[in-house]
VMD Tcl script that draws the C-alpha trace (Angstrom):
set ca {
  {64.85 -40.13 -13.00}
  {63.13 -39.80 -16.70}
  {62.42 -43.39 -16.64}
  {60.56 -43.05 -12.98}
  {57.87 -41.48 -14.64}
  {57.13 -44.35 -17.30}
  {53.45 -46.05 -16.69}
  {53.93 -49.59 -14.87}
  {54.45 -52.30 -17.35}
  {51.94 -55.20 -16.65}
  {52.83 -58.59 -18.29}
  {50.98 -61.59 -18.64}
  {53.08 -64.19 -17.06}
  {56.26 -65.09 -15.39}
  {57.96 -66.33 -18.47}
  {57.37 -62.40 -19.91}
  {59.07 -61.15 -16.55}
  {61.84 -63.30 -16.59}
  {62.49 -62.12 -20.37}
  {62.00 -58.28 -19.45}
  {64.10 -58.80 -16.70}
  {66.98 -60.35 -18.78}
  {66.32 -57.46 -21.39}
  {66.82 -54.78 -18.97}
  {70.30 -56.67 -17.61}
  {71.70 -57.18 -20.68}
  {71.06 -53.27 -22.37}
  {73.82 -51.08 -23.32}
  {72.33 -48.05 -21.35}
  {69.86 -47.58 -18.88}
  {66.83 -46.86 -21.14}
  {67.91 -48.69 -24.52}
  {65.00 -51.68 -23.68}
  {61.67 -50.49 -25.00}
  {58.45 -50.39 -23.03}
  {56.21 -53.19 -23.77}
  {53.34 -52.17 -26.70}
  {50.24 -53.53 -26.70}
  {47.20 -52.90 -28.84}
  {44.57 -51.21 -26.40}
  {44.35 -50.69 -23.17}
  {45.68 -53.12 -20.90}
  {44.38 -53.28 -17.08}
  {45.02 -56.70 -16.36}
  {47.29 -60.02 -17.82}
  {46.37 -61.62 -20.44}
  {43.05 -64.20 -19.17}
  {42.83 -62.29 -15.62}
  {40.60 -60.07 -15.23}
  {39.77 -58.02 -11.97}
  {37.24 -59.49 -9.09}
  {35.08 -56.52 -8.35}
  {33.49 -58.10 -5.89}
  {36.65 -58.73 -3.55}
  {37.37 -54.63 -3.72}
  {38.09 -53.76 -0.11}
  {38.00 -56.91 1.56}
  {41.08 -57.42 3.99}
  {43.37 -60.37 4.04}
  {45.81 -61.25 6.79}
  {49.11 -62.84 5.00}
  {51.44 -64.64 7.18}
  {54.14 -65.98 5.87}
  {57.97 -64.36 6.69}
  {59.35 -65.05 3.26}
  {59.44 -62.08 1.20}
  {59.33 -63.32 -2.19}
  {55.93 -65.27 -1.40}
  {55.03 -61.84 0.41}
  {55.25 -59.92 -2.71}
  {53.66 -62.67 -4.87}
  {50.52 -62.91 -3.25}
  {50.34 -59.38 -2.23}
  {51.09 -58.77 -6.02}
  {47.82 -61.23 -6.57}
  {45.66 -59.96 -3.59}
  {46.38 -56.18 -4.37}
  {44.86 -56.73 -8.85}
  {41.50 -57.45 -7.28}
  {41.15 -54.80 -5.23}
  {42.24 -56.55 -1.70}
  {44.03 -54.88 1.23}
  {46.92 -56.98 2.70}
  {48.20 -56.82 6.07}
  {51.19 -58.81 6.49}
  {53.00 -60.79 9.64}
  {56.13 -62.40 9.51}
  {55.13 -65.46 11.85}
  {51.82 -66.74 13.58}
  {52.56 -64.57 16.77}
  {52.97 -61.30 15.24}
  {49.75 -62.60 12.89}
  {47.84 -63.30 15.46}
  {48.74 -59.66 16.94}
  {48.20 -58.14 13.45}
  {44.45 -59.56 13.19}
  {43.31 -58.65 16.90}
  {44.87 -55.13 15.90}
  {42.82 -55.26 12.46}
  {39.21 -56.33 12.98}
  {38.28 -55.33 9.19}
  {40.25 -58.42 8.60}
  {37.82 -60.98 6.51}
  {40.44 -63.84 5.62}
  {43.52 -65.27 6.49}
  {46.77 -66.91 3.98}
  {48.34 -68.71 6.32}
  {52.29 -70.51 5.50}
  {52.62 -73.66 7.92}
  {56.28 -73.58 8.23}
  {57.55 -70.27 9.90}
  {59.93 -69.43 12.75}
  {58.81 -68.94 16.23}
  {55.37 -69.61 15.84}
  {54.19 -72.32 13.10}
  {51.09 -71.94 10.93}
  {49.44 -75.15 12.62}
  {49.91 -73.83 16.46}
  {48.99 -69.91 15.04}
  {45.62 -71.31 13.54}
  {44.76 -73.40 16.44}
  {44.93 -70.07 18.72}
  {42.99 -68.41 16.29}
  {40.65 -70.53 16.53}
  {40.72 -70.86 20.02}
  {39.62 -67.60 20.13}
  {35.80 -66.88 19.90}
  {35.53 -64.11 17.66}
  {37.63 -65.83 14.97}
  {36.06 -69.27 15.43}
  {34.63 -68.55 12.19}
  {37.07 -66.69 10.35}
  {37.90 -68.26 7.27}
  {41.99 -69.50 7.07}
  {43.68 -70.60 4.06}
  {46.77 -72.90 4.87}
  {49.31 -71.63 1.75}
  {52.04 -74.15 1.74}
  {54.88 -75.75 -0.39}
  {54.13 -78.78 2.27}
  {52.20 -81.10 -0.49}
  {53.19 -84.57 0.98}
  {50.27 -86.83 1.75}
  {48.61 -86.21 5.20}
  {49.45 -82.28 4.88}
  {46.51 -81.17 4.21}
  {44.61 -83.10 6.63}
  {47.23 -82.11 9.20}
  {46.00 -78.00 7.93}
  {42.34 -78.93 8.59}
  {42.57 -80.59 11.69}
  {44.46 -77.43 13.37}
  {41.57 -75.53 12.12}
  {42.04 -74.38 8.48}
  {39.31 -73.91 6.39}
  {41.45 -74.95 3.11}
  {44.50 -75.89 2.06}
  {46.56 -74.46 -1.29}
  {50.04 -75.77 -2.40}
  {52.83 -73.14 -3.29}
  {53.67 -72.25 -6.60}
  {50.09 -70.55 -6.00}
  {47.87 -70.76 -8.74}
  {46.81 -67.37 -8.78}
  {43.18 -68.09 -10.30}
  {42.61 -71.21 -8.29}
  {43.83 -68.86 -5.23}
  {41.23 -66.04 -5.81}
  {38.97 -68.62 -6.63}
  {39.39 -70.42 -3.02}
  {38.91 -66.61 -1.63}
  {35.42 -66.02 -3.55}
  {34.72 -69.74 -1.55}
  {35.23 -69.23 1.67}
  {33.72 -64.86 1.32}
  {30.44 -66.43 -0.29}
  {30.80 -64.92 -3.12}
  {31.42 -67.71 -5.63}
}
mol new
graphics top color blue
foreach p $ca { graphics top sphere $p radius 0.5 }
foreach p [lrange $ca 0 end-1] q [lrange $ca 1 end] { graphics top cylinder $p $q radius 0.2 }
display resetview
């Protein structure tokens, strides 16, 4: 419980996490691994600094694996962003009637029940989201992917491992406020 009240540690990349993480497993006691010290303040990693100007936007992310969940929510959530979640394009499609604040979509192409492909071809189906920008995030990187993400009506297309800066960068895009 004494270590619950510890400020959240914020490192600077995943080869930092991966070597807290191995710290913490391999301590005597609960405890014995030392917070990280830094000189200053730190509010960000290392290079990454805050967007300002995507503070309170809402993005949609649909995509039913949890680990990519948690990634880009983990991105979304540094700049400010609220994140709605669904676990496939149904219950996404259901989440973003329910959530009109919603001003972009992530959108994984290979999910159970309903597919990112059929999911943004409904959306786009639909009037009121004819315009709405989508952002295909997939580990599908074989040639003709993309092209198969824009023709069912994506607005751009971004490989997994996400690049978070090229990620945020797409957002400012396709908000107008690059």
């Amino acid at each position: 419980m004494r270590l619950a009240h510890q400020p959240l540690e914020l490192l600077s990349s995943l080869d930092e996490l991966r070597e807290r993480i191995a710290l913490h497993l391999t301590a005597g006691q609960p405890g014995d691994v030392l917070p990280l010290v830094r000189s200053g303040a730190v509010n960000a990693p290392e290079g990454r600094g805050t967007d300002n100007a995507l503070a309170g936007r809402t993005v949609l992310v649909v995509d039913d694996d949890a680990r990519n969940l948690y990634a880009l929510t983990s991105m979304l959530e540094l700049h400010g962003i609220t994140v709605l979640h669904a676990e496939n394009g149904r219950t996404g499609i259901d989440t973003l009637t329910a959530h009109p604040e919603t001003d972009l979509i992530l959108m994984d192409v290979m999910m159970p029940e309903m597919d990112g492909y059929t999911a943004t071809e409904t959306i786009r189906s639909m009037p009121r989201y004819a315009h709405l920008p989508i952002i295909a995030v997939t580990a599908k990187a074989m040639p003709g992917d993309q092209e198969k993400s824009l023709t069912a009506g994506a607005s751009d297309h971004v490989t997994k491992p996400v690049d978070a800066d090229h990620l945020i960068a797409r957002i400012r895009h396709w908000l107008d406020l690059s």
